[in-house]
GUKEKE-851542 format. One record per residue (C-alpha): x, y, z; residue number from 1; residue in one letter. Coordinates in steps of 0.1 Angstrom, whole numbers. Example, Ala and Ser with C-alpha at 12.3 -4.5 7.8 and 13.67 -1.06 7.14 Angstrom:
<atoms>
- c1:c2:c3:n:res
- 123:-45:78:1:a
- 137:-11:71:2:s
</atoms>
This chain:
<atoms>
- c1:c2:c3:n:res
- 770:1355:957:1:x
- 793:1356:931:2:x
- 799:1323:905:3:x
- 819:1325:871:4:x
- 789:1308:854:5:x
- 760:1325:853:6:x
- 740:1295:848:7:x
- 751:1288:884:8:x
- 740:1320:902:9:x
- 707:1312:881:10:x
- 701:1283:897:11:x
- 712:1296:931:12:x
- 686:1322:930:13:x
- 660:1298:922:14:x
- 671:1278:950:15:x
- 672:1307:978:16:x
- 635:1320:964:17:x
- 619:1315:1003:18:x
- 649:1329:1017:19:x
- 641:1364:1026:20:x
- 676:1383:1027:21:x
- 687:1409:1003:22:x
- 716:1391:982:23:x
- 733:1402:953:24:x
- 743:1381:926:25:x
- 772:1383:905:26:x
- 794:1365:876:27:x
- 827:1374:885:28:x
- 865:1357:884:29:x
- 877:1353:917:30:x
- 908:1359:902:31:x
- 899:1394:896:32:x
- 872:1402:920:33:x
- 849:1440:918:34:x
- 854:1447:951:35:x
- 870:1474:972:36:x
- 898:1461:996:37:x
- 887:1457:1027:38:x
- 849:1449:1017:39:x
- 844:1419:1039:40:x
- 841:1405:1070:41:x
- 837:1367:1061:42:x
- 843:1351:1021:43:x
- 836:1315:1010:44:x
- 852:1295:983:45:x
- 833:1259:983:46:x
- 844:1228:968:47:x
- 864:1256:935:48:x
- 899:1266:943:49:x
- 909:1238:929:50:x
- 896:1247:895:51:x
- 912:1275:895:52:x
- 945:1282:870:53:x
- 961:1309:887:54:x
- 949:1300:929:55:x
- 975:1323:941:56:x
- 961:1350:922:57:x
- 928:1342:938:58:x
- 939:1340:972:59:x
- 958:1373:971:60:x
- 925:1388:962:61:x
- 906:1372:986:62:x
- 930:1385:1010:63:x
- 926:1420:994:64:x
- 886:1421:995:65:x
- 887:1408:1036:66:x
- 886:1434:1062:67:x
- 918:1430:1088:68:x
- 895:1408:1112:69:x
- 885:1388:1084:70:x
- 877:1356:1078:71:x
- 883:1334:1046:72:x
- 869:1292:1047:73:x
- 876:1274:1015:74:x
- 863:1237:1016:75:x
- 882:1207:1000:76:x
- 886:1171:996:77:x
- 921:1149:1004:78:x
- 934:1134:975:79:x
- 921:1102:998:80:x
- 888:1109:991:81:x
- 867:1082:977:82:x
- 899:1060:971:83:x
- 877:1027:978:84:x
- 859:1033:946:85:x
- 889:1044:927:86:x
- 903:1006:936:87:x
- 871:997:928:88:x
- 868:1016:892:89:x
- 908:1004:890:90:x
- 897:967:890:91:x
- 872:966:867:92:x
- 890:986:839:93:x
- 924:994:851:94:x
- 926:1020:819:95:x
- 906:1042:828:96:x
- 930:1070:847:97:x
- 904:1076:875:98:x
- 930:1066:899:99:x
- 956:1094:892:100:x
- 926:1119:889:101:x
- 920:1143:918:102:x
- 911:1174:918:103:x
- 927:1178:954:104:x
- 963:1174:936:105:x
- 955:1213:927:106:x
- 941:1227:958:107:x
- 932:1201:990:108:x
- 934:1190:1025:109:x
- 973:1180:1019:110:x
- 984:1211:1003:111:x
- 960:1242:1009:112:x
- 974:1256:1039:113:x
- 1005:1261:1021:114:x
- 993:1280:995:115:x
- 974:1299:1017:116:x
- 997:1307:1041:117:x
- 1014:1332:1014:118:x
- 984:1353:1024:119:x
- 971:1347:1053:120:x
- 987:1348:1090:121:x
- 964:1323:1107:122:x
- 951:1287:1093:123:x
- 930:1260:1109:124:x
- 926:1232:1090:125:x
- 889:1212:1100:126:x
- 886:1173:1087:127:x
- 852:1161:1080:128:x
- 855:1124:1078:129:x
- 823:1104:1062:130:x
- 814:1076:1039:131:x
- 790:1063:1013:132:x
- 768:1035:1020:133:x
- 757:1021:989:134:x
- 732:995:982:135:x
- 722:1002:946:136:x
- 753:1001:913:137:x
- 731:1030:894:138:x
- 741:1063:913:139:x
- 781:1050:910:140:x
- 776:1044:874:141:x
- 758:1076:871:142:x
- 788:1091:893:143:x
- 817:1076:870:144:x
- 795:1087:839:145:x
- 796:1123:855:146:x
- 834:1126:850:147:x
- 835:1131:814:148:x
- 862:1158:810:149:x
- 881:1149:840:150:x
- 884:1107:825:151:x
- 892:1089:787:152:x
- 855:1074:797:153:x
- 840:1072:762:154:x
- 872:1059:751:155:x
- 872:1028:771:156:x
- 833:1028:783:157:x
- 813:1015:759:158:x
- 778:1007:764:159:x
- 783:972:765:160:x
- 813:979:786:161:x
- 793:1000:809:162:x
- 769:969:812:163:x
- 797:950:823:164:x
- 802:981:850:165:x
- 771:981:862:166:x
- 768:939:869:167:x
- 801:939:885:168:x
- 791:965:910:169:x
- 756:946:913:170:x
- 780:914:922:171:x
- 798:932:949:172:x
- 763:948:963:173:x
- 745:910:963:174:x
- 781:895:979:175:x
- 783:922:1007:176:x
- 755:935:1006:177:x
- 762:975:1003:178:x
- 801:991:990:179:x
- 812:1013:1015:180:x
- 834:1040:1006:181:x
- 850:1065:1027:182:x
- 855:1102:1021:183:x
- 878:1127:1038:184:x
- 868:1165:1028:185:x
- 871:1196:1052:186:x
- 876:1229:1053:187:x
- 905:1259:1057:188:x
- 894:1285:1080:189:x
- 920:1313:1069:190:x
- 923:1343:1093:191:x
- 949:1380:1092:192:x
- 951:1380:1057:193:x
- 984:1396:1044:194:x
- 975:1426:1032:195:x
- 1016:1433:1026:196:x
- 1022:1417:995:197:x
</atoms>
């Protein structure tokens, strides 16, 4: 189990405390991983190559680290995901640059298999289609709050703006009764990697 933040693998272990496997943790870069080639017969990359500066980098090592049989998934959202409640955030405060903001524009659904093909023979590309059912504004405020970094929220979202958030969401939930969002995430399952390059 490896995690560039060791605050991550920290609360991973505590997590996997009943478990009763023998699993090494590590803080490593995935972009330089401290492994032999040919270490592995499966690797996992969930919901992070998409953070990632250099992915190719990454992938080439993932490649590297995988035994000739072996198997790579990497999970990701399409840059559709959640779009009902970036309309949504769009329409109440059509500054905020939630709409443009994906993190799927780096590595996702639409354009992972092509920058994992560099390194890898065989892709399958898995769709996992779901939705939110929301009856309750709190966890979306709580949500859009949760994207400071990625969003100019505390330049636009004031408290008493956020106010106005929260009962305009309320106004949709008592109109309709629940805000139904769709999401579209899935997964690469990467096979032969490349060991050429």
């Amino acid at each position: 189990m490896t995690d560039l933040s060791e605050g991550m693998l920290i609360a991973t272990k505590d997590n996997l405390l009943g478990i009763e496997q023998i699993i090494d943790y590590s803080v490593m870069d995935i972009q330089n991983i401290e492994y032999d080639d040919s270490s592995f017969d499966c690797a996992i990359a969930n919901q992070m190559l998409y953070h990632v500066q250099n992915r190719d980098l990454a992938i080439s090592e993932v490649a590297r680290i995988l035994k000739s049989d072996g198997t790579f998934h990497a999970t990701t959202n399409s840059i559709y995901n959640m779009k009902g409640f970036k309309d949504l955030v769009s329409n109440f405060e059509s500054r905020l640059g939630y709409v443009s903001f994906s993190v799927a524009n780096e590595f996702g659904l639409e354009n992972g298999e092509k920058q994992l093909s560099k390194h890898f023979n065989s892709i399958e590309k898995v769709i996992y289609e779901d939705y939110l059912h929301i009856t309750e504004a709190k966890p979306l405020v709580d949500y859009v709050l949760s994207l400071e970094g990625h969003i100019n929220i505390h330049d636009i979202m004031t408290k008493s703006r956020m106010k106005d958030f929260y009962r305009y969401l309320e106004d949709i939930i008592l109109r309709e009764g629940s805000i139904d969002i769709s999401k579209t995430s899935g997964m690469f399952i990467a096979k032969n990697p490349n060991k050429l390059l």
